[in-house]
PAPATI-922365 format. One record per residue (C-alpha): chain; x, y, z; residue in three letters; residue number from 1. Coordinates in nm, 4 decimals. Layout:
+------+----------+----------+----------+------+-----+
! unit !        x !        y !        z ! code ! pos !
+------+----------+----------+----------+------+-----+
!    A !        X !        Y !        Z !  ALA ! NUM !
...
+------+----------+----------+----------+------+-----+
END
This chain:
+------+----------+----------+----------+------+-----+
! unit !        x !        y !        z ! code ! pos !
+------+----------+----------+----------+------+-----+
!    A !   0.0000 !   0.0000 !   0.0000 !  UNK !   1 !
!    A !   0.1707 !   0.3256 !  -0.1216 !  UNK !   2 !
!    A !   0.2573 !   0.5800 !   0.1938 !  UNK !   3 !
!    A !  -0.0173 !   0.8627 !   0.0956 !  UNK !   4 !
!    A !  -0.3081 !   0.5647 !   0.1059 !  UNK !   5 !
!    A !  -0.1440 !   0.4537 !   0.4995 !  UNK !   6 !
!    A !  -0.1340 !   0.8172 !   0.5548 !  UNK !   7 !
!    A !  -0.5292 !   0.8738 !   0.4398 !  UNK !   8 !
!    A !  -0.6601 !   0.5726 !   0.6345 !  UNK !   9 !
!    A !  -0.4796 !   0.6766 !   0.9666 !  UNK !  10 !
!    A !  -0.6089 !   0.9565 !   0.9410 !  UNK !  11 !
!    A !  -0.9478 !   0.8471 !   0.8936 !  UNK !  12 !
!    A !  -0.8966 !   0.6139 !   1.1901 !  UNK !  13 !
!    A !  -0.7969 !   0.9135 !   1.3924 !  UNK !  14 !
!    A !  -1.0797 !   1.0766 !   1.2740 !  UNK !  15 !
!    A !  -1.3713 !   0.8104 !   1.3855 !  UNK !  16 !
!    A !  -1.1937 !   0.7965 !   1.7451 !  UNK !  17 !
!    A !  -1.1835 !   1.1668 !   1.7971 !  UNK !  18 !
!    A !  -1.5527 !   1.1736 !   1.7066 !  UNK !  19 !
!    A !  -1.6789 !   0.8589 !   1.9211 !  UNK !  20 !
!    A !  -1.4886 !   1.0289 !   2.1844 !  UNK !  21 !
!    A !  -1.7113 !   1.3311 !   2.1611 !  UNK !  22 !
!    A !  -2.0079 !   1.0934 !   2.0814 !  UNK !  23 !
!    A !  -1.9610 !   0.8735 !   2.4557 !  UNK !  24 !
!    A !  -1.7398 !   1.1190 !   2.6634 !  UNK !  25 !
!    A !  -1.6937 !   1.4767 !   2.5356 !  UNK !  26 !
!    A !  -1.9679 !   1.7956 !   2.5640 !  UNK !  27 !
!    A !  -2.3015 !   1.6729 !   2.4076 !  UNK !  28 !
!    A !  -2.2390 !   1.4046 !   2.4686 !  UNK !  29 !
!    A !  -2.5381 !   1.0657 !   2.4843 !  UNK !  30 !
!    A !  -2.4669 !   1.0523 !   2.8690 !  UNK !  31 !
!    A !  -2.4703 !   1.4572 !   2.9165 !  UNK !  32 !
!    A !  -2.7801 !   1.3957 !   2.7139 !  UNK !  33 !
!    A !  -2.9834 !   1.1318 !   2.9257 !  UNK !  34 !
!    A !  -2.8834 !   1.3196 !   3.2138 !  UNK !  35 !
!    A !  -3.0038 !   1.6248 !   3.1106 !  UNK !  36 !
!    A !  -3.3392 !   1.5241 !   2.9678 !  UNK !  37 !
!    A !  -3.3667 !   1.3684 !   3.3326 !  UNK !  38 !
!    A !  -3.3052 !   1.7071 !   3.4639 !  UNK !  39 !
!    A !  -3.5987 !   1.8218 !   3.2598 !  UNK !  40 !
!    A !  -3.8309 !   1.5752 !   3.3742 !  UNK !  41 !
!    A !  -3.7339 !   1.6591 !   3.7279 !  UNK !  42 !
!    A !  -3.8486 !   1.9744 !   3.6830 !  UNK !  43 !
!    A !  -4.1128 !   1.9531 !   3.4975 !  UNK !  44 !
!    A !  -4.2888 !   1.7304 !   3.7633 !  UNK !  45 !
!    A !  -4.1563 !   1.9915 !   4.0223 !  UNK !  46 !
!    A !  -4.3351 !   2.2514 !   3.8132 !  UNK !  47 !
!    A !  -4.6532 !   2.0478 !   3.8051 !  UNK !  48 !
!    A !  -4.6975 !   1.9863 !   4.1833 !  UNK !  49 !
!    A !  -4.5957 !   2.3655 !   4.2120 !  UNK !  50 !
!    A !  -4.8751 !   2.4376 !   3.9573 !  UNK !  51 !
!    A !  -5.1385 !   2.2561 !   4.1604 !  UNK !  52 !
!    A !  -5.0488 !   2.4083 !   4.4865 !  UNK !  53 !
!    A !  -5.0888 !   2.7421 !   4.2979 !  UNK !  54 !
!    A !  -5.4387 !   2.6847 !   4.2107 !  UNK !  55 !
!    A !  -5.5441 !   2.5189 !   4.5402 !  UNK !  56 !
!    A !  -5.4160 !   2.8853 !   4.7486 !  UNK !  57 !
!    A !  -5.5516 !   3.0727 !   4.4439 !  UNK !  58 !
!    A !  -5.9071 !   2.8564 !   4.5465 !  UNK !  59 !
!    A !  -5.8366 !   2.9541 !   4.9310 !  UNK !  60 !
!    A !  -5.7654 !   3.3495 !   4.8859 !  UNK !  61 !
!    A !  -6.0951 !   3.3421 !   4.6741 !  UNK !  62 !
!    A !  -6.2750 !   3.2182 !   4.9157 !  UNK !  63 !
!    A !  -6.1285 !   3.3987 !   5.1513 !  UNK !  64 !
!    A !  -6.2527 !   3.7207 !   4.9700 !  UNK !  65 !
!    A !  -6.5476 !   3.6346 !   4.9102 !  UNK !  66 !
!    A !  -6.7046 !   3.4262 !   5.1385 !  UNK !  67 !
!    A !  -6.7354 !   3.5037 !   5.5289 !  UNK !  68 !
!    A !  -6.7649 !   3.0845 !   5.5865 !  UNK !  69 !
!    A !  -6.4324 !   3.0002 !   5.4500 !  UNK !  70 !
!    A !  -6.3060 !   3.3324 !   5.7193 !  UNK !  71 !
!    A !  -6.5210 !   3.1485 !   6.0188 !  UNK !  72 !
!    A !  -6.3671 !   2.8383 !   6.0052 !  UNK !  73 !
!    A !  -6.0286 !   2.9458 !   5.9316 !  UNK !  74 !
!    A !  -6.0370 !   3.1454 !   6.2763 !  UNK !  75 !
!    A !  -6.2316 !   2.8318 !   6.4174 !  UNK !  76 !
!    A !  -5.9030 !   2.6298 !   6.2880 !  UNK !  77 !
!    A !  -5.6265 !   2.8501 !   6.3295 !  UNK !  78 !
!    A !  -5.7274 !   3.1146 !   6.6157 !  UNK !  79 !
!    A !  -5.9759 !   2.8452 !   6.8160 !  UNK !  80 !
!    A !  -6.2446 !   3.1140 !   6.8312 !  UNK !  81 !
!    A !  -6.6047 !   3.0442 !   6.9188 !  UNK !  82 !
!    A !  -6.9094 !   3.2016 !   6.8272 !  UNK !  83 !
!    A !  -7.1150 !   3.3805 !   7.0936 !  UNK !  84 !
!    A !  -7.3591 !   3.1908 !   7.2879 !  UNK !  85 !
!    A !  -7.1557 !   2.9223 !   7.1750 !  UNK !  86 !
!    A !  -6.9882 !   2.7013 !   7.4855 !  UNK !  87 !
!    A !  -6.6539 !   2.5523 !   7.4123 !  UNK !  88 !
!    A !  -6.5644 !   2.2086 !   7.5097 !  UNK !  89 !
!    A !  -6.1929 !   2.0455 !   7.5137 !  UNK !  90 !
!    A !  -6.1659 !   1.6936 !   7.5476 !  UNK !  91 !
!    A !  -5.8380 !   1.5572 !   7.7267 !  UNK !  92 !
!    A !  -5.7437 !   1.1876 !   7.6329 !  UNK !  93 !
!    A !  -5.7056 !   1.0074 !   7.9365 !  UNK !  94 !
!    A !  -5.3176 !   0.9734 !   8.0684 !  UNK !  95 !
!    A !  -5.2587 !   1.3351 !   7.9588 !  UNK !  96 !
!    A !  -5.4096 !   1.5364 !   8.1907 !  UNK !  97 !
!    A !  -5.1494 !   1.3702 !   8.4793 !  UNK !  98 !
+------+----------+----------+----------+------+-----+
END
């Protein structure tokens, strides 16, 4: 084989390996890939549960606004207040109270 035909085919072997390097290893690589697209679908799930929490405490300050019940038994809830004429009961498990 004459010396500029050796020449050619190492340096088309030199070639491939440089370029399955970058294919397996290098930047962009099918691992970088995989591992990004799992990124993505990280947070794009992360975005959807944010999503829903969204629209549940855009529900609750609507409701909030608008309707006195959703006020009543938040302070029922948070604040433990009672309506007047209304008599207030705790019960104590037994054990506790000792």
């Amino acid at each position: 084989m004459p010396w500029p035909l050796r020449l050619l085919a190492l340096l088309l072997v030199v070639m491939l390996l440089v370029l399955q390097y970058r294919l397996w290893v290098g930047r962009g690589s099918l691992a970088e890939v995989a591992s990004l697209e799992r990124q993505i679908e990280r947070q794009r799930a992360r975005i959807a549960e944010m999503e829903e929490r969204n629209a549940l405490l855009r529900a609750e300050v609507e409701s909030l606004k608008h309707g006195l019940d959703a006020i009543e038994a938040r302070a029922r809830r948070d604040l433990g207040m009672i309506k007047e004429g209304e008599t207030f009961y705790q019960v104590v498990p037994a054990g506790e109270g000792e």
